[in-house]
N, C-alpha and C positions, 0 to 999 in steps of 0.2 A: 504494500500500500504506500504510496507516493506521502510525503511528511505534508505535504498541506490539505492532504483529505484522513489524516490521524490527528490532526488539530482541530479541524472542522468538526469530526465526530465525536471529539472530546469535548469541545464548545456547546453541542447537541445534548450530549450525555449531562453536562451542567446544568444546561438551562431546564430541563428538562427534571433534576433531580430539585432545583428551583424552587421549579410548579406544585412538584409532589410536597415541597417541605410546606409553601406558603398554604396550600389546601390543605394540607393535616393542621396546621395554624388557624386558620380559618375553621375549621371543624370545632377545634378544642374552646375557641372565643367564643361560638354558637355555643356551646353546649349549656345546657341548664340543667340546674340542681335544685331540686324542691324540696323541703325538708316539714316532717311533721315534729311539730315540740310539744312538751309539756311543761309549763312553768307552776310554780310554785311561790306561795309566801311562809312566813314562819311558822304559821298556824297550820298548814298543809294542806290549804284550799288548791287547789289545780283547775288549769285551766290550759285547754288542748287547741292548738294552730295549726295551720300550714300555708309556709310560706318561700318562695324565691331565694330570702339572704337573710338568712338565720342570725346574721350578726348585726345587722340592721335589724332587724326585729328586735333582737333580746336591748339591746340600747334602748329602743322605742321604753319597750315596757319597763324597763328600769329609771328610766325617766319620767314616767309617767305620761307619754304622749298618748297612748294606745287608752281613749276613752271607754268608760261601760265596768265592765267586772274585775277587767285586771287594775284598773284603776283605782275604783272603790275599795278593794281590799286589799291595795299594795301587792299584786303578784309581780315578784320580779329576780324571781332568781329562775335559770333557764336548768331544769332538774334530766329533761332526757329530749332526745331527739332520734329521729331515721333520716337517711335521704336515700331519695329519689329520682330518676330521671326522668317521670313522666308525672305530667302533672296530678293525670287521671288517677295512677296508684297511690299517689299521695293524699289525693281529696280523698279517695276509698278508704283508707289505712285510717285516716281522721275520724271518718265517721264511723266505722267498724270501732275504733280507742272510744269516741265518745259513747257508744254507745255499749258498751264495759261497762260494771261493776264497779263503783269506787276500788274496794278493795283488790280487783282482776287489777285496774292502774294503777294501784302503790303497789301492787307485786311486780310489773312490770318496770316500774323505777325503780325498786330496790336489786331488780335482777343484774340491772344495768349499771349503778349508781348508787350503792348500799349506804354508803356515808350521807347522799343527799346535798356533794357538793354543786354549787355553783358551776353550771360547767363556763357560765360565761363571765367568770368573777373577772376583773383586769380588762377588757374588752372599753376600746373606748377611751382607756386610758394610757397618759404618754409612758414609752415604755423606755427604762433603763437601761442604759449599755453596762452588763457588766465585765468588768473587767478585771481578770485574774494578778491578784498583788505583784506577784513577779512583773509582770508586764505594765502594769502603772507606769508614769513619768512624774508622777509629783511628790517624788523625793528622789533626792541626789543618789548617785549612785557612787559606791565605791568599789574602784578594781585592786583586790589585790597583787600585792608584785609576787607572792610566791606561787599561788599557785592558778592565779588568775581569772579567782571565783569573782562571783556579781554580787555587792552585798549594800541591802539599802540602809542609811542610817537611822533607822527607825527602832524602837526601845521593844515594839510589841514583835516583831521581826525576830528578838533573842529568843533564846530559851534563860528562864532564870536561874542564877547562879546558885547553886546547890552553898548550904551552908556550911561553913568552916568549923571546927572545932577545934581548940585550945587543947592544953592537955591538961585543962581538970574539967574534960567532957564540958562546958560551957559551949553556950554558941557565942560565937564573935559577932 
């Protein structure tokens, strides 16, 4: 094959693997996520959704936007959720939970979430870079010359010094 129709077909082969990436991009951006919740307040009143973006929602209700029963009686911790990728089995799934037993849905959230934490405690809010003390910059650093360890001057960084003793057993 002549070197300018191995370039051409390579150029081809590109453009072409291109296409395939920005359509599977294109796919993954379409795609929707429905999710069924159940939130909770202290007292253990529940109250069962579904929704698009589960995390825009539980905000909503923790704020209080979300008028009517979660409002009135502070539901707003987001205790269990599913997703879905069609809408239809979500609306179903919701009304199949609501229409449960109290007690069949606190089985169903203890199954899930025994403790009853917050799944969406932190949401919402700015979040923390943390960063491992070694790696800090705000305190000096010391290079040793013998053996060329990294050592910061920081007192809680020791270990404390074991106590000394005299020789009539006293501590110094």
């Amino acid at each position: 094959m002549p070197k300018g129709q191995d370039l051409s077909s390579r150029a081809q082969s590109s453009r072409a693997e291109a296409r395939r990436e920005q359509e599977r991009d294109l796919q993954l951006r379409n795609e929707r996520r429905y999710y069924v919740y159940i939130m909770a307040n202290r007292s253990l009143n529940l109250y069962t959704g579904v929704t698009n973006s589960i995390y825009q929602r539980a905000l909503q209700h923790k704020s209080g936007e979300v008028e009517g029963f979660t409002k009135k009686y502070n539901i707003n911790r987001l205790v269990y959720y599913e997703v879905f990728e069609q809408i239809g089995n979500a609306i179903a799934r919701e009304k199949q939970i609501k229409a449960w037993t109290r007690a069949k849905r606190l089985a169903l959230i203890k199954s899930m979430n025994p403790a009853w934490q917050d799944l969406a405690e932190g949401w919402g809010q700015k979040a923390e870079m943390q960063i491992p003390r070694v790696a800090r910059d705000d305190k000096p650093l010391n290079v040793r010359k013998d053996d060329k360890s990294i050592r910061r001057n920081d007192a809680s960084d020791r270990r404390p010094e074991a106590p000394t003793f005299d020789n009539k057993n006293k501590i110094a």
